[in-house]
C-alpha positions in Angstrom: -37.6 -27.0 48.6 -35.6 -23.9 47.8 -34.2 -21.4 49.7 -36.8 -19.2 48.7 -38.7 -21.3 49.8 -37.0 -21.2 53.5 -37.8 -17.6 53.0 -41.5 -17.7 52.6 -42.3 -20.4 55.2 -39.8 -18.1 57.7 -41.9 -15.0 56.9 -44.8 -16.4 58.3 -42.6 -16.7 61.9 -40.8 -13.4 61.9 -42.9 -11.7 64.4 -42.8 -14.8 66.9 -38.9 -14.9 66.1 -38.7 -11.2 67.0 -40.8 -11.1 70.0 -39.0 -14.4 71.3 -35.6 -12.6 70.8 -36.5 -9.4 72.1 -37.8 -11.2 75.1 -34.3 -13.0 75.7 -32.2 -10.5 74.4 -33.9 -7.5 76.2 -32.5 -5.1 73.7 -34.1 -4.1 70.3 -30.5 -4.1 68.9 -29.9 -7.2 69.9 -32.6 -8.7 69.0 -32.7 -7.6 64.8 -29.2 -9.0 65.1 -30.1 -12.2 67.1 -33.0 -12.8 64.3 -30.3 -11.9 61.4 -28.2 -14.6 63.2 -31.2 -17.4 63.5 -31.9 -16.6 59.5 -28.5 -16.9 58.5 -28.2 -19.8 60.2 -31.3 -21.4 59.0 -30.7 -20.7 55.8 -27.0 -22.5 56.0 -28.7 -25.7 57.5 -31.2 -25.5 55.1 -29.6 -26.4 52.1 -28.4 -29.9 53.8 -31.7 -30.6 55.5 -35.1 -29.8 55.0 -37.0 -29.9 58.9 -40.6 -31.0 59.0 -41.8 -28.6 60.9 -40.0 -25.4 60.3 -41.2 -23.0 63.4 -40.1 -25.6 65.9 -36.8 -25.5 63.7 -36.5 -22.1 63.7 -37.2 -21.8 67.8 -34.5 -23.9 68.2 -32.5 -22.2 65.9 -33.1 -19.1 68.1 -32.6 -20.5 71.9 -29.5 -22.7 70.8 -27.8 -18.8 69.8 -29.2 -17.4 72.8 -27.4 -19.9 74.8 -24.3 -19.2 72.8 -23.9 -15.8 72.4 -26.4 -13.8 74.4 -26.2 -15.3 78.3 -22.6 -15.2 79.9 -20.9 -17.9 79.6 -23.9 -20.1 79.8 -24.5 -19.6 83.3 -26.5 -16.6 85.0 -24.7 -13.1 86.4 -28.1 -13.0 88.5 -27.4 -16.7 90.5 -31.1 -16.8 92.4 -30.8 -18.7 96.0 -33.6 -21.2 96.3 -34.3 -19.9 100.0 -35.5 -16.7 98.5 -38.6 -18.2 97.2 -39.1 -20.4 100.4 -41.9 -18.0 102.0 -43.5 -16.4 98.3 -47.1 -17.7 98.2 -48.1 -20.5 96.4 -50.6 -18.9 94.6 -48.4 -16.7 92.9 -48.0 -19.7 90.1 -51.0 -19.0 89.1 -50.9 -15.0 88.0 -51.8 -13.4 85.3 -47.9 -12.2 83.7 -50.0 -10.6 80.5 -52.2 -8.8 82.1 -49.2 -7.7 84.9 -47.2 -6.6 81.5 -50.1 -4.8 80.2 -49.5 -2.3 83.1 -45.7 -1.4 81.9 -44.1 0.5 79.5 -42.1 -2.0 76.9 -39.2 -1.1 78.5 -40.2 -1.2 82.0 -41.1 -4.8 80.8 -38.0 -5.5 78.9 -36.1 -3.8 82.3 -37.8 -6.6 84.2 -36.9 -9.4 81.5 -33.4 -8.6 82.0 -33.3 -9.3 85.5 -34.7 -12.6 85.4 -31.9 -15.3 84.8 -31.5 -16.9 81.7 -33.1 -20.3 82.4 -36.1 -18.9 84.2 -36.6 -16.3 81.4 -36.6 -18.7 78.6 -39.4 -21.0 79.6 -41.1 -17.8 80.6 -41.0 -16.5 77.4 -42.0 -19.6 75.7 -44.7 -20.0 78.1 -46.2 -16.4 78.5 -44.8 -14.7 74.7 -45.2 -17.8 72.5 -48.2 -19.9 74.8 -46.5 -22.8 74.4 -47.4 -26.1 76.8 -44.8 -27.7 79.5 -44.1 -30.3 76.6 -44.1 -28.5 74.4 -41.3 -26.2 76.0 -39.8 -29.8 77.2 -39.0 -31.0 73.6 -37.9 -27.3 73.0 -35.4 -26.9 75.3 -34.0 -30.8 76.4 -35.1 -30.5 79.7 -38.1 -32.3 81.5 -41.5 -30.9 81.7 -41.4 -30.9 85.8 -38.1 -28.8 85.4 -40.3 -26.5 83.3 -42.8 -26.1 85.9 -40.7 -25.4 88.5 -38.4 -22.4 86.6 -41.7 -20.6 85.4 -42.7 -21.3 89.3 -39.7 -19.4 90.1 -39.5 -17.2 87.4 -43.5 -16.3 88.0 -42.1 -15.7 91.9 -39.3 -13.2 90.8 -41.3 -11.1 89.2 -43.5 -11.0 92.0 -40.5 -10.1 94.3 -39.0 -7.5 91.7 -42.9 -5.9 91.5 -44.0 -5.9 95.2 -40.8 -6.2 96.6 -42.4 -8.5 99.0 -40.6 -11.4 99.9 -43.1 -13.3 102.0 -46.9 -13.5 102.2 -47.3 -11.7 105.8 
């Protein structure tokens, strides 16, 4: 394959690249120049290797430079303390986050992204943006599938707290 070739088969994944790094990024700005950065990128390992599947490629093109340049200093401003989830409901793993989002303004939504810590935000955004499965967000990311289910648990439970301010069931 040529790089043209890169170019055509990357078309097809530009929208799920951009909503992926706007969801990360929380910034339009950011984002076009996160997506320049996975294409430029791409296109550089391309010409040594040629992946099999190109959109899992591609997604791990993107969270490998979010973890790099876009989170501070690979750890999270926004530390969450495990006690804070102690009394949130257990149901709350099981709501609805598009049809909550459908209710806010893209930047309300973006404003909401941003508060959610980097690790709970990325398996979020595979999950919820992109509908990817616990293994498939596993393989994704180099972490087990029971890690993914508990960040989106808490990730799920944060935005619960940040919408209802509630920080118990009672």
């Amino acid at each position: 394959m040529t790089g043209n070739t890169l170019v055509k088969e990357a078309v097809r994944y530009y929208d799920e690249l951009y909503n992926l790094s706007l969801r990360l990024t929380c910034s339009f700005r950011k984002a076009e120049k996160m997506l320049q950065h996975i294409l430029k990128e791409a296109a550089v390992f391309y010409e040594y290797h040629e992946p099999v599947d190109i959109r899992k490629w591609l997604l791990r093109i993107s969270l490998n430079l979010y973890s790099r340049f876009y989170t501070v200093n690979n750890s999270d401003k926004n530390d969450f303390i495990d006690s804070a989830f102690e009394n949130i409901p257990g149901y709350i793993d099981k709501i609805n986050l598009q049809e909550t989002f459908k209710h806010l303004s893209e930047k309300e939504a973006l404003g909401l992204f941003a508060e959610i810590p980097s690790k709970l935000r990325v398996v979020l955004v595979l999950k919820e943006v992109l509908n990817m499965n616990y293994e498939e967000i596993a393989e994704l990311t180099d972490i087990p599938a029971g890690t993914v289910a508990v960040r989106l648990g808490r990730a799920r439970k944060f935005i619960y707290i940040k919408l209802t301010g509630k920080t118990s069931d009672a």
